[in-house]
MIFI-878595 format. One line per 2 residues: number of its first residue (from 1); their letters; for each residue x, y, z of N, C-alpha, C. Coordinates in Angstrom, 2 decimals, m for minus. Example, Ala and Ser with C-alpha at 12.3 -4.5 7.8 and 13.67 -1.06 7.14 Angstrom:
<recs>
1 = as = 13.19,m5.69,7.80,12.30,m4.50,7.80,13.20,m3.30,7.80  12.85,m2.25,7.08,13.67,m1.06,7.14,12.90,0.03,7.87
</recs>
This chain:
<recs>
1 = xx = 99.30,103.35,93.24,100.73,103.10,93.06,101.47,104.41,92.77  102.35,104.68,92.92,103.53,105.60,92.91,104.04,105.56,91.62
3 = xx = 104.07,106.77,90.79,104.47,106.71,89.39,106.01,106.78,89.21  106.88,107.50,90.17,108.06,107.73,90.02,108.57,106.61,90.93
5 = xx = 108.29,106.09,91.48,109.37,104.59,91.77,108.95,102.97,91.71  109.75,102.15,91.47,109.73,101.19,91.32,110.54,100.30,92.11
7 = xx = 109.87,98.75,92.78,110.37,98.02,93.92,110.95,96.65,92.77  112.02,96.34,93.33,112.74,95.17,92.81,113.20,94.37,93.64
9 = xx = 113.09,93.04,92.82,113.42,91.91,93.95,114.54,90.99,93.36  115.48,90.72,93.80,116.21,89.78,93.07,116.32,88.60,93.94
11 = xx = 117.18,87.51,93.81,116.49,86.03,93.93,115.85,85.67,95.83  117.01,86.82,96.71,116.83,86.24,97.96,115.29,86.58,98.44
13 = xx = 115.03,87.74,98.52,113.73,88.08,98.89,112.62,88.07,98.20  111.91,86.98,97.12,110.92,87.34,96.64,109.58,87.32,97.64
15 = xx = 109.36,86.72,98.70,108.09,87.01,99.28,108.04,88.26,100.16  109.15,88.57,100.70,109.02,89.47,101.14,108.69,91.32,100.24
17 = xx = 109.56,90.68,98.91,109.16,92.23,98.40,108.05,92.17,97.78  107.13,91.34,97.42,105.57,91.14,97.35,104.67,91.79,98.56
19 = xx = 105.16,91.53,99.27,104.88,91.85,100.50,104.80,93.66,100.97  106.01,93.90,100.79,106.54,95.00,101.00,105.84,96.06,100.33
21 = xx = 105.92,95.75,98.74,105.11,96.37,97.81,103.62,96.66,97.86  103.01,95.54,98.55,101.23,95.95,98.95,101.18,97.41,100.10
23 = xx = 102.31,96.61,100.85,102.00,98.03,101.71,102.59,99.03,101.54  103.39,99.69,100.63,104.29,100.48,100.79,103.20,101.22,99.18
25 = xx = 102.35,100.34,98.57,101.67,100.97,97.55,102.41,101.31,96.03  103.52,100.70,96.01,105.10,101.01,95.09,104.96,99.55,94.29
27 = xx = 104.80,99.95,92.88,104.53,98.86,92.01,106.23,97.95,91.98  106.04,96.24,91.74,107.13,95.68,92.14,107.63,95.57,90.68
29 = xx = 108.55,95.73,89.80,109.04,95.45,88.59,109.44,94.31,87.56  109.59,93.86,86.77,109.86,92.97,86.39,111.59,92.54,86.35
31 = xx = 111.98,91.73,86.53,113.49,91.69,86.39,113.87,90.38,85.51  115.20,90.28,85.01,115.88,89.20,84.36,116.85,88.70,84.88
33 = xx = 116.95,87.49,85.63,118.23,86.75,86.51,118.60,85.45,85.62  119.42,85.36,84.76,119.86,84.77,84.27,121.48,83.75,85.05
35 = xx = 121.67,83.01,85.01,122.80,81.89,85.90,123.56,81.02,84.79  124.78,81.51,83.91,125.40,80.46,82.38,126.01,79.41,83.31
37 = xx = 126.11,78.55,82.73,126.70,77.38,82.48,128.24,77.54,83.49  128.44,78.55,82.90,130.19,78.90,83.13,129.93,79.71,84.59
39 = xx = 129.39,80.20,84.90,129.14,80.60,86.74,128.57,82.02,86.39  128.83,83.09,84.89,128.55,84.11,85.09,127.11,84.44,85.20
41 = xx = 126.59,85.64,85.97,125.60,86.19,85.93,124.79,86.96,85.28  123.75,87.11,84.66,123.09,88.66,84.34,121.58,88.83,84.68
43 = xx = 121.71,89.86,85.35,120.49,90.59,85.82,120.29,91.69,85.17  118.83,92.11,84.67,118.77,93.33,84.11,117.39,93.63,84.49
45 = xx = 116.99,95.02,83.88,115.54,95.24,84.19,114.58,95.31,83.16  113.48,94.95,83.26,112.44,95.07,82.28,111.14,95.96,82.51
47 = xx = 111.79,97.13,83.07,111.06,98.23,82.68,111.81,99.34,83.03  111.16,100.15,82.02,111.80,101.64,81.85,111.76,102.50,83.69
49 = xx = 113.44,102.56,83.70,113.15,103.14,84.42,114.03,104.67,84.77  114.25,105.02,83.83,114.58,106.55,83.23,114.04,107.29,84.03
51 = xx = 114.69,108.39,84.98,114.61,109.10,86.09,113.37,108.63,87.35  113.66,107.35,86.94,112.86,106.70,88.63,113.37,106.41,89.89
53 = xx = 112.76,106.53,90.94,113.62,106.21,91.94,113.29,104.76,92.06  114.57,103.84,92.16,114.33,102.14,92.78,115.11,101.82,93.48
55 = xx = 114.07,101.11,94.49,114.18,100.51,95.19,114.97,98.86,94.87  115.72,98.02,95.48,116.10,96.84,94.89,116.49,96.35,96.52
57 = xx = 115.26,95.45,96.67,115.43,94.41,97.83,116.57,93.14,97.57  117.31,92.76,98.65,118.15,91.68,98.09,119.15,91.47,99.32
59 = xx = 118.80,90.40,100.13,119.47,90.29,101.15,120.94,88.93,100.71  121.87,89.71,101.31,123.35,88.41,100.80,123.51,87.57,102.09
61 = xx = 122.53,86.45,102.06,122.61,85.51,102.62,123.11,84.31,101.92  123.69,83.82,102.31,124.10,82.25,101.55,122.95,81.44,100.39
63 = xx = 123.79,81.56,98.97,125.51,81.62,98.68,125.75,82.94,98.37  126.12,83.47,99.39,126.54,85.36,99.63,127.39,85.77,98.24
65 = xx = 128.21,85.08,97.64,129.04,85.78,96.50,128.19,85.99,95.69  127.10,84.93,95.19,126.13,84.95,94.16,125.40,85.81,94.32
67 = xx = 124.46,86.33,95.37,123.60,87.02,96.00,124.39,88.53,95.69  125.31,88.83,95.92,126.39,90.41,96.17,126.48,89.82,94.45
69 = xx = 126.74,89.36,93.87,127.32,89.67,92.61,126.07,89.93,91.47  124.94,89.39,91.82,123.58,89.31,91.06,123.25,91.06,91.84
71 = xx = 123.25,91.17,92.41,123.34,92.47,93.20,123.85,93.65,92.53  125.14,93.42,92.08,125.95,94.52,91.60,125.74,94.40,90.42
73 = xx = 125.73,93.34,89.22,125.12,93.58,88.46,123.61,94.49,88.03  122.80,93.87,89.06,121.63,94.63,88.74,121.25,95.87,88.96
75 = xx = 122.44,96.25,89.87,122.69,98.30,90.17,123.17,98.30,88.75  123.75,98.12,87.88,124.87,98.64,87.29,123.51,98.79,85.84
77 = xx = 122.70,97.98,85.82,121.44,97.61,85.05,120.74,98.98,84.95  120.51,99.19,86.22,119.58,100.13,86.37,120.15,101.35,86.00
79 = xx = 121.41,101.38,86.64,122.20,102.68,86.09,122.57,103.30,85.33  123.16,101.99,84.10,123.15,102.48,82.83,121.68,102.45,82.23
81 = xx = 120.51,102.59,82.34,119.48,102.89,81.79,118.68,104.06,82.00  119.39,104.86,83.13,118.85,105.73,83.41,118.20,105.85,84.91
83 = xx = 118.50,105.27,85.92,117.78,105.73,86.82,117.86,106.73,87.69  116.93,107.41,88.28,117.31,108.56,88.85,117.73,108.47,90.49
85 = xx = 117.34,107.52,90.90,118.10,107.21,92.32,118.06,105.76,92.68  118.90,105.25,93.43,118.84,103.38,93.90,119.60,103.40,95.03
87 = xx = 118.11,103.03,95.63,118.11,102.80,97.44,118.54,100.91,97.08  119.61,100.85,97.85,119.38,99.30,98.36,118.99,99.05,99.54
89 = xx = 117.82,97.86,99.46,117.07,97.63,100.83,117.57,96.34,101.05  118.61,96.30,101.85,119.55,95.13,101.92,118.68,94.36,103.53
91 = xx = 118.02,93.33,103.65,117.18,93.71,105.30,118.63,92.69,105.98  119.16,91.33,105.41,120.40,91.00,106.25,121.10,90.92,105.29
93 = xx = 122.69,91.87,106.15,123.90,92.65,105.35,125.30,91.05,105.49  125.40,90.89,104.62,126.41,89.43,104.05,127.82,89.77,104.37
95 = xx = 128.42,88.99,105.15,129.89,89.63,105.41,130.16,90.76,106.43  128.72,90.86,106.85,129.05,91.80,108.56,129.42,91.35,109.41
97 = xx = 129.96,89.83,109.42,130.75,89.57,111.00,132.50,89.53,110.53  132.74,90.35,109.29,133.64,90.61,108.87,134.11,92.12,108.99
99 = xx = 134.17,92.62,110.09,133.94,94.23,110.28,135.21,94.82,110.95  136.05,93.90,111.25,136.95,94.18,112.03,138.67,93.16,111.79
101 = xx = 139.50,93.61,111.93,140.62,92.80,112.23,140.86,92.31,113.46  140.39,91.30,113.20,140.71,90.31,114.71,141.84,89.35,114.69
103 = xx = 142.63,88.90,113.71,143.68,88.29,113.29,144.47,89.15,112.72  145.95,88.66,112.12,146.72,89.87,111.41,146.68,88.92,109.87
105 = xx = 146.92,89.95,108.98,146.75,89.55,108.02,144.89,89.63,107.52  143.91,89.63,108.02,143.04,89.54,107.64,142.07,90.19,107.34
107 = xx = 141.47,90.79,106.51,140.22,91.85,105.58,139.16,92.52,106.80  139.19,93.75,106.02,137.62,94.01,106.77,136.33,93.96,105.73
109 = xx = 136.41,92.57,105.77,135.06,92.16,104.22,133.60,93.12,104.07  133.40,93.29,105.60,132.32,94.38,105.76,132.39,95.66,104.96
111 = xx = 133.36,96.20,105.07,134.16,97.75,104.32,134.18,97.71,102.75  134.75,96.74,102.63,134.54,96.06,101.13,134.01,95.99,100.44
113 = xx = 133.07,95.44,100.27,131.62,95.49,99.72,130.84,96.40,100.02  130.52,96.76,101.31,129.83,98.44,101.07,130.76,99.37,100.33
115 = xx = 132.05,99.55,99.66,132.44,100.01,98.73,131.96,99.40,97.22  132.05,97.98,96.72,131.19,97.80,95.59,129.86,98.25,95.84
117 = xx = 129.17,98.10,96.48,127.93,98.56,96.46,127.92,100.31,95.84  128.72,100.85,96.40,128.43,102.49,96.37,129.28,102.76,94.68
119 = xx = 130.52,101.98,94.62,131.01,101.97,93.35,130.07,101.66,92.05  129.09,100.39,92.10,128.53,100.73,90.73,126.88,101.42,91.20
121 = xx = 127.10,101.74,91.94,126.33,103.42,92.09,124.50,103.50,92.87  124.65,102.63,93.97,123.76,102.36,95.19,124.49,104.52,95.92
123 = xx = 122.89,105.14,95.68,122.95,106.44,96.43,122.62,106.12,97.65  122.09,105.10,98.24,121.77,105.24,99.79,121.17,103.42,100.18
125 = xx = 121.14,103.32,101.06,120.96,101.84,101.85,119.76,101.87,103.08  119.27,100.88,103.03,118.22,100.42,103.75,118.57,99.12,104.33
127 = xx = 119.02,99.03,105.85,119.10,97.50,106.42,118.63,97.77,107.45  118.54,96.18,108.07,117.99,95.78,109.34,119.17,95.30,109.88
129 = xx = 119.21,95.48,111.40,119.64,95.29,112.57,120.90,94.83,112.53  121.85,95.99,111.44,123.43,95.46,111.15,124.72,95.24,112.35
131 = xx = 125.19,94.29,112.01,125.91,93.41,112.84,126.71,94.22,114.33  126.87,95.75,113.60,127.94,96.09,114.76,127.73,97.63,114.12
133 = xx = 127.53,98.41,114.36,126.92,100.12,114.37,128.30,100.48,113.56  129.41,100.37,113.78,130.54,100.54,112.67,130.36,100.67,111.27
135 = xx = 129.28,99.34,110.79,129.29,99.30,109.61,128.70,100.53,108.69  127.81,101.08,109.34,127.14,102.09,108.98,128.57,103.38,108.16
137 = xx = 129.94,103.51,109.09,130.63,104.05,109.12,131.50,103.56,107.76  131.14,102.51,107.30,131.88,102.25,106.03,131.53,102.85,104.57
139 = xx = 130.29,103.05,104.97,129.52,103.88,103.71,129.70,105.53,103.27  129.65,106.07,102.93,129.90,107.12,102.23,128.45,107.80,102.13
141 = xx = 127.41,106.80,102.05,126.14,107.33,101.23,125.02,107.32,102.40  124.08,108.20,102.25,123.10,107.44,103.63,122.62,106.11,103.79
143 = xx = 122.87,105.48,105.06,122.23,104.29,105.83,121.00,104.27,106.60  119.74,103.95,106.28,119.01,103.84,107.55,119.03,102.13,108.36
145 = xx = 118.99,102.24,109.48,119.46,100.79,109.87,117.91,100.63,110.86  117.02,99.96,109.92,115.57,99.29,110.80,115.92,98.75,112.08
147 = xx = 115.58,98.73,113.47,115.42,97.60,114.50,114.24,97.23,114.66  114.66,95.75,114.77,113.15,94.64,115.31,113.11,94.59,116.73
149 = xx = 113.61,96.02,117.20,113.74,95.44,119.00,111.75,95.69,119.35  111.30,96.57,118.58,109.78,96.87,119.28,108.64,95.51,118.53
151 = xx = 109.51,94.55,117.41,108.55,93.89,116.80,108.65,92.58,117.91  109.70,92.53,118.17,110.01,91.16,119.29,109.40,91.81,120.95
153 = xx = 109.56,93.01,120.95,108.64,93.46,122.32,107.12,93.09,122.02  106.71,93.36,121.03,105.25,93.56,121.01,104.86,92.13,120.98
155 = xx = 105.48,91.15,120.29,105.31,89.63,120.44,105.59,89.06,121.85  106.50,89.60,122.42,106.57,88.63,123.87,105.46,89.81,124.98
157 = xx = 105.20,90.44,124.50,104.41,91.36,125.48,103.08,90.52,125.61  102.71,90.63,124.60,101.20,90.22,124.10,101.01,88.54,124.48
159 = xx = 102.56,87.92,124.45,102.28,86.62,124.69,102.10,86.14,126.16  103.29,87.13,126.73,102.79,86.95,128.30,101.82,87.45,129.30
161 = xx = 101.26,88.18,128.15,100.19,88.47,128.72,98.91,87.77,128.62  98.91,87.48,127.37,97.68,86.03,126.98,98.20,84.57,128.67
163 = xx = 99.72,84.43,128.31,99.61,83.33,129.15,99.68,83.46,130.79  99.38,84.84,131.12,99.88,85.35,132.33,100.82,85.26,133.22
165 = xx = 102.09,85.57,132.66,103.84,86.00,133.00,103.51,87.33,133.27  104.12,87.41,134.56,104.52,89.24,134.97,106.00,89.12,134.30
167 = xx = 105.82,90.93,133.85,106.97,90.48,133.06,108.13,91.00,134.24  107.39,91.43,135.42,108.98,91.75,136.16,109.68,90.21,136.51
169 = xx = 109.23,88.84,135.97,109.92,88.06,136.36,110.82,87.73,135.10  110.63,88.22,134.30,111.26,88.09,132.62,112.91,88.35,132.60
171 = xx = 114.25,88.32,132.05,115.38,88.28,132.43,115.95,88.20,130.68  116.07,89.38,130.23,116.28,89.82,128.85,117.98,89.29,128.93
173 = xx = 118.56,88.28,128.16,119.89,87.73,128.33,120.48,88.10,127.27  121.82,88.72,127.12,122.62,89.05,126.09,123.77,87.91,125.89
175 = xx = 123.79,86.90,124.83,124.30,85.75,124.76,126.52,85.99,124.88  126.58,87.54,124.33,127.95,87.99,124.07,128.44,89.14,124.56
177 = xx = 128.97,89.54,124.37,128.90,91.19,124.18,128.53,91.97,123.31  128.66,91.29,122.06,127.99,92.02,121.02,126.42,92.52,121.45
179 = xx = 125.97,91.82,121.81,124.71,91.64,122.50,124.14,92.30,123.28  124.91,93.06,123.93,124.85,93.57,125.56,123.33,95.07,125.21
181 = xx = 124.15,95.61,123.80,123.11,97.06,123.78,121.63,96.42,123.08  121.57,95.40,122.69,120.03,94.68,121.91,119.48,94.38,123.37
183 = xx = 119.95,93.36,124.37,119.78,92.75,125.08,119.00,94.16,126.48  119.97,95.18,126.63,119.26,96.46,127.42,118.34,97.20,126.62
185 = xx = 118.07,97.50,125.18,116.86,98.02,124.58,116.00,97.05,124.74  115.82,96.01,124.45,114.63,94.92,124.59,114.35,94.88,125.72
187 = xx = 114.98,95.05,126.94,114.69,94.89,128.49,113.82,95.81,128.67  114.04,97.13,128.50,113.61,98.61,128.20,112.18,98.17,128.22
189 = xx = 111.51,97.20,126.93,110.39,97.32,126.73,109.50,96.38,127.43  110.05,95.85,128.50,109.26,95.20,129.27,109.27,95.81,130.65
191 = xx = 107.88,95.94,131.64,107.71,96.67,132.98,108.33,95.96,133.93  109.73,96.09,134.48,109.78,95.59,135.57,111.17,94.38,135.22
193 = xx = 111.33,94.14,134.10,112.15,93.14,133.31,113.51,93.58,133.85  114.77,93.00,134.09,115.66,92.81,134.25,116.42,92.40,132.86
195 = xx = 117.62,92.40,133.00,119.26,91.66,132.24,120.20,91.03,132.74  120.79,90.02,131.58,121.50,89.33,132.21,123.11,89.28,131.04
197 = xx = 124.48,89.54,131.47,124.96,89.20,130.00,125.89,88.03,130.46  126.05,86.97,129.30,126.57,85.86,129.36,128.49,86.64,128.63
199 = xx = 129.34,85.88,129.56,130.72,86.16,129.31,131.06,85.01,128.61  131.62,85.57,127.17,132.36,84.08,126.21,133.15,84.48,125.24
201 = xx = 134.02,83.98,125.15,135.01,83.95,124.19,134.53,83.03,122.94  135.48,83.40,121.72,135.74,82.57,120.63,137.02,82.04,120.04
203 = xx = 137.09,80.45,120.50,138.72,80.21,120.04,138.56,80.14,118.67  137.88,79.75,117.63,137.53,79.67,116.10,136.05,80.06,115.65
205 = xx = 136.64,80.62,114.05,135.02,80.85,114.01,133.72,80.06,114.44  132.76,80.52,114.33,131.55,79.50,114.50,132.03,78.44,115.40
207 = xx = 132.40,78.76,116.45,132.81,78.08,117.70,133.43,78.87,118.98  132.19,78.71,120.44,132.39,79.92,121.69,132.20,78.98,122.55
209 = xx = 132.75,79.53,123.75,133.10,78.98,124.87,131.74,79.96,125.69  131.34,79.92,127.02,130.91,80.62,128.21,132.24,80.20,128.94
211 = xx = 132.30,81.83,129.54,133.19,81.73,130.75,132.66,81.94,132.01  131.47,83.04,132.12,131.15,83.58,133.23,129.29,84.50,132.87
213 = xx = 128.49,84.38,133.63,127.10,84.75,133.60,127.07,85.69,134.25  126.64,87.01,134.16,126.38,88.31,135.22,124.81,88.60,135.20
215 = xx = 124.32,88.29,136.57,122.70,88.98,136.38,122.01,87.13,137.24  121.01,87.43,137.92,120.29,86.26,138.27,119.28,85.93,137.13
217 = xx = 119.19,84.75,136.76,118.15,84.46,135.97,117.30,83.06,136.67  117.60,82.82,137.93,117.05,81.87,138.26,115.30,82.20,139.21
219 = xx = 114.48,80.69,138.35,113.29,80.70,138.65,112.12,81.97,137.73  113.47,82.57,136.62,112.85,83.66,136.09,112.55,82.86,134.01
221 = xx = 111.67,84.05,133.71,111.79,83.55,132.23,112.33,84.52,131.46  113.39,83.54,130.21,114.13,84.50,130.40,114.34,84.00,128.63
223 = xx = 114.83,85.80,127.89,114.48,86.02,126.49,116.20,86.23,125.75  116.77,85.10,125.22,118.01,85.23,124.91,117.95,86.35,123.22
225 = xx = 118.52,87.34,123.56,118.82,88.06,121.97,119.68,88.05,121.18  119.98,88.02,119.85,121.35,87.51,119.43,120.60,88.80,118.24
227 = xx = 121.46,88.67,117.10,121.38,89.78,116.08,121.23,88.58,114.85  122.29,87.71,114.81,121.85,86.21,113.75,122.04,84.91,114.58
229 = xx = 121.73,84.26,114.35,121.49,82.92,114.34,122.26,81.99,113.02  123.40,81.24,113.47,124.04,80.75,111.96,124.12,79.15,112.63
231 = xx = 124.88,79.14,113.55,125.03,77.58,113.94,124.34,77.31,114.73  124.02,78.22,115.54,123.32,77.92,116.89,124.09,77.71,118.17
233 = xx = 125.05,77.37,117.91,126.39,77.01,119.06,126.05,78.24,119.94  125.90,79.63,119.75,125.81,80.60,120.53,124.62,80.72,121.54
235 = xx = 123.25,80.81,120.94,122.64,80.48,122.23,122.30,79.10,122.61  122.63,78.26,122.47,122.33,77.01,122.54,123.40,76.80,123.72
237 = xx = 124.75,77.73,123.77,125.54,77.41,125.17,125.20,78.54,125.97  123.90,79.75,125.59,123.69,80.77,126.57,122.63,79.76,127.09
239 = xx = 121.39,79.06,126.75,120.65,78.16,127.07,120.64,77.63,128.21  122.04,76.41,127.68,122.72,75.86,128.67,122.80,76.42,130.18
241 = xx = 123.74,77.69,129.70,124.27,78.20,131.09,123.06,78.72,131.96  122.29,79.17,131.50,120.78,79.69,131.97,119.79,78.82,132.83
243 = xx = 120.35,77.58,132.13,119.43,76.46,132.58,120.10,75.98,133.78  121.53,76.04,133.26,122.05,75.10,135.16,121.77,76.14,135.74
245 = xx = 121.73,77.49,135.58,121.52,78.55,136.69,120.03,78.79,137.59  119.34,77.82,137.10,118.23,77.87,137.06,117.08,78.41,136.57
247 = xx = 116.97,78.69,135.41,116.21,79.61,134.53,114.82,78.55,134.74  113.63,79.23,134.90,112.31,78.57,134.58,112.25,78.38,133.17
249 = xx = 111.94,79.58,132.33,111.82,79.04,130.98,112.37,80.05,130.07  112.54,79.35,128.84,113.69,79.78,128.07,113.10,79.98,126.62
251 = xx = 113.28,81.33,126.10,113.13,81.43,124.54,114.14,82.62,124.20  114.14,82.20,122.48,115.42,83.24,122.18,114.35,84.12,120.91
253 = xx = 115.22,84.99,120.53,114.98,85.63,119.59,116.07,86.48,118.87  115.73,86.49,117.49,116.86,86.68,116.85,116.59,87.50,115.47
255 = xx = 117.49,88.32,115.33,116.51,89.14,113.79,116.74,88.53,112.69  118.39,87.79,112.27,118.44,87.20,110.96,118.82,85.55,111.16
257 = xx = 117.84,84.75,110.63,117.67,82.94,110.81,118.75,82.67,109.54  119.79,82.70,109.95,120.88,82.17,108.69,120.51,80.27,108.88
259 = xx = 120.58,80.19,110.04,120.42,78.77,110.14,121.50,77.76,109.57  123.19,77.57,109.34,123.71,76.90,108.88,123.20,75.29,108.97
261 = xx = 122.80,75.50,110.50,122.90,73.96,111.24,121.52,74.67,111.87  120.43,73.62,112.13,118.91,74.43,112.31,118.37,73.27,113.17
263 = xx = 119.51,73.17,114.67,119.28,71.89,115.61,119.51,72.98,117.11  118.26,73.11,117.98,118.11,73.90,119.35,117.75,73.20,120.07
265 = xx = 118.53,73.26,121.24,118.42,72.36,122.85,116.80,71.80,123.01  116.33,70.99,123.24,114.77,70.89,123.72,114.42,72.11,124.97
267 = xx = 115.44,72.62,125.79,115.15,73.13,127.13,114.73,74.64,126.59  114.95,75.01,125.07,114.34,76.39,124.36,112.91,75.96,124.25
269 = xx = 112.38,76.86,124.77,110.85,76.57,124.53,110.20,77.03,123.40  110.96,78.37,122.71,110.70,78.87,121.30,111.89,79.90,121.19
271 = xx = 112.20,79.61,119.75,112.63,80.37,118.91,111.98,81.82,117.92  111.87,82.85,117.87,111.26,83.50,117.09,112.22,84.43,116.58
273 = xx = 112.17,84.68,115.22,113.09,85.11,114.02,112.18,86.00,113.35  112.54,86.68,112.30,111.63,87.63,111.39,112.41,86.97,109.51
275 = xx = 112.06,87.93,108.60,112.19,87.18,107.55,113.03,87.96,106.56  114.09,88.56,107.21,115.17,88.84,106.40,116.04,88.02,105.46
277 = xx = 116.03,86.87,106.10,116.20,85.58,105.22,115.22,84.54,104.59  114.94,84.40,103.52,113.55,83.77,103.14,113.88,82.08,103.56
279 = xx = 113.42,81.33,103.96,113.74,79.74,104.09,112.53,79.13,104.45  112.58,78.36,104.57,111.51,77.70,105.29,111.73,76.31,106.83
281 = xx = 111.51,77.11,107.92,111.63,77.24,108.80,110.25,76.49,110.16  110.23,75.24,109.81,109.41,74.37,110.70,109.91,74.57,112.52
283 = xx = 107.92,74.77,113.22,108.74,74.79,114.39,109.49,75.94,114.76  109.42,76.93,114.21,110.05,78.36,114.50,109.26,79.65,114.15
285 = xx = 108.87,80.39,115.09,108.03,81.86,115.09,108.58,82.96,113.79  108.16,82.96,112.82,109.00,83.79,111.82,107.95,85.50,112.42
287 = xx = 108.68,86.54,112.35,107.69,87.79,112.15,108.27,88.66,110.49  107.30,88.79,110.33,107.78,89.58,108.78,107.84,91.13,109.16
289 = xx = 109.02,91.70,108.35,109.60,92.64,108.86,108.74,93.58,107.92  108.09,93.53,106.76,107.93,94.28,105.65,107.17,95.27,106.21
291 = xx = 106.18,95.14,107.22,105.94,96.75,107.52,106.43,97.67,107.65  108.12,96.84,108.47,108.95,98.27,108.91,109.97,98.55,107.82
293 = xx = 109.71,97.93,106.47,110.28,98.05,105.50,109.47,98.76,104.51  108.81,98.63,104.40,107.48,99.76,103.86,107.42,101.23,104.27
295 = xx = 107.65,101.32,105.34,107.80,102.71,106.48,108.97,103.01,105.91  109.91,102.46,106.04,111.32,103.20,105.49,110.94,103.48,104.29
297 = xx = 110.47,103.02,103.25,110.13,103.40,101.65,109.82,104.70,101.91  108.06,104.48,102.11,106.95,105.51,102.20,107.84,106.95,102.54
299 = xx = 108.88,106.41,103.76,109.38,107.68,103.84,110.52,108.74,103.80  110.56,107.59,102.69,111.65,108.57,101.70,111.26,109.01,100.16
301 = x = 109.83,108.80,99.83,109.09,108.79,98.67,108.37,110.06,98.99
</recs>
C-alpha cells in the first residue's frame, strides 16, 4: 500500500472503489456519511490525513443534489484537516447535459458546479467519458477525462470473433450528433467496420425525434454508441430506425447506465454499459471501469 495517499468512497461508488483500491494498491479510508432528519448532511473523515494525497471517488448520479452536496462537504472535511492534495475521481459527471444555453434564460449547470467543486478546494479531477469536451473547459484545475472507447472495442472484438462476425460487416451507429466523434473512434477499432449517424432533433427534454439516417446499415450488425443512457427514448428510436433500414442485428453500448426508465426494444440483442453508476442491472453486460481508474491513480502517485 502507498503511505502518502488515501482512496475514499462516498455513498455512490462503494463497489467500485473496493475495487479500484486492490488494483491501484492505495489503502481505501474510513469515512462518516451521516443524513439528519431535517435534509442536512455530514461527511467527514476518519483518518488522519495531514499532508496526504486523496483520492475521493463519488459519481453525482441520481439523487444528484445529495450526491454533489455529500461531495462538497467531504472536500471541505478533508481540507480543513490538512490534506495535502484532493483529486476527485468523479467516473459519471451530474449535470453535464447542462453545458450549454439552449433556451434563454437558462444556466450552464455544468460550469457551476465544477466551480463548487474547485471552490471548497478539489486541486484536480478524474472522469470518464464527459458529456461534451467543453466541460473540461469549465475547470480551472487539471482534468483527466478516461475513455471506454478501447474497453467496448475489446468486448465486441473478442465477441465476434468467438461467434464468427467479420467485422467489415459491423456498422458503428452514432444515435445524435453528440455521438458522431464516439461513434468514428469506436469504428476505428474494428478492421473493415464502417459508420452510420442517425439525424434527430429534441422538441423537450428527455424526448427526440429521428429525422434522417446517413450511412447503409442494412443486412449489417450494427453497434449503437451513446455516452449515457437515461430514458432510453434515444437509442431505442436509433434501433428502430436501423431496423426498418434493415439492420441484421442490433446492440448498443453506452458508458454511463443512468437508467431512469430501464425498458429496450426486444429487436436490441444486447445492451452493454460499464459501472460508473452502481445499480443493479438484470439482463445487461456491465464492464467495470476500475482498471482504467486505477491507471489514472497509479499515475499520478
Amino acid at each position: 500500500m502507498k503511505d502518502n495517499a488515501i482512496l475514499f468512497a462516498l455513498s455512490s461508488n462503494q463497489t467500485l472503489a473496493k475495487k479500484v483500491s486492490n488494483l491501484a494498491k492505495i489503502k481505501l479510508g474510513k469515512v462518516k456519511i451521516e443524513h439528519f432528519a431535517d435534509g442536512e448532511i455530514l461527511a467527514r473523515t476518519l483518518e488522519n490525513v495531514s499532508g496526504k494525497r486523496c483520492f475521493v471517488i463519488q459519481s453525482t448520479n441520481s439523487p444528484a443534489s445529495q450526491h454533489i452536496f455529500e461531495l462538497l462537504v467531504f472536500i471541505d472535511s478533508l481540507k480543513t484537516n490538512g490534506a495535502k492534495e484532493i483529486v476527485l475521481v468523479m467516473p459519471y459527471y451530474g449535470y453535464s447535459r447542462q453545458d450549454r444555453v439552449a433556451r434563454p434564460g437558462e444556466p450552464i449547470t455544468a460550469k457551476m458546479v465544477a466551480s463548487l467543486y474547485q471552490a471548497v478546494g478539489a486541486d484536480s479531477i478524474i472522469s470518464v467519458d464527459l458529456h461534451t469536451p467543453q466541460i473540461q473547459g469549465f475547470f480551472s484545475c487539471p482534468v483527466k477525462e478516461i475513455s471506454t472507447t478501447e474497453l467496448f472495442a475489446d468486448y465486441f472484438n473478442e465477441k465476434f470473433e468467438k461467434e464468427g462476425i467479420a467485422t467489415s460487416d459491423v456498422v458503428v451507429v452514432a444515435p445524435d450528433h453528440g455521438s458522431a466523434l464516439r461513434a468514428r473512434d469506436l469504428g476505428s477499432m474494428f478492421d473493415g467496420a464502417s459508420i452510420a449517424f442517425i439525424d434527430k432533433r429534441r422538441p423537450a427534454p428527455n424526448k427526440s425525434e429521428v429525422i434522417n439516417l446517413v450511412g447503409n446499415v442494412r443486412d449489417k450488425v450494427c453497434i449503437i454508441i451513446d455516452d449515457i443512457i437515461d430514458t432510453g427514448m434515444t437509442v431505442n428510436n436509433a434501433a428502430s430506425t436501423i431496423h426498418a433500414y434493415g439492420a441484421k442485428d442490433i446492440f448498443v453500448c453506452a458508458s454511463h447506465a443512468i437508467l431512469s426508465e430501464n425498458s429496450f426494444l426486444p429487436i436490441i440483442h444486447e445492451v452493454v454499459v460499464t459501472d460508473t453508476v452502481e445499480k443493479n442491472l438484470p439482463n445487461i453486460k456491465v464492464l467495470s471501469i476500475a482498471p482504467l481508474i486505477a491507471k489514472a491513480i497509479e499515475e499520478m502517485l
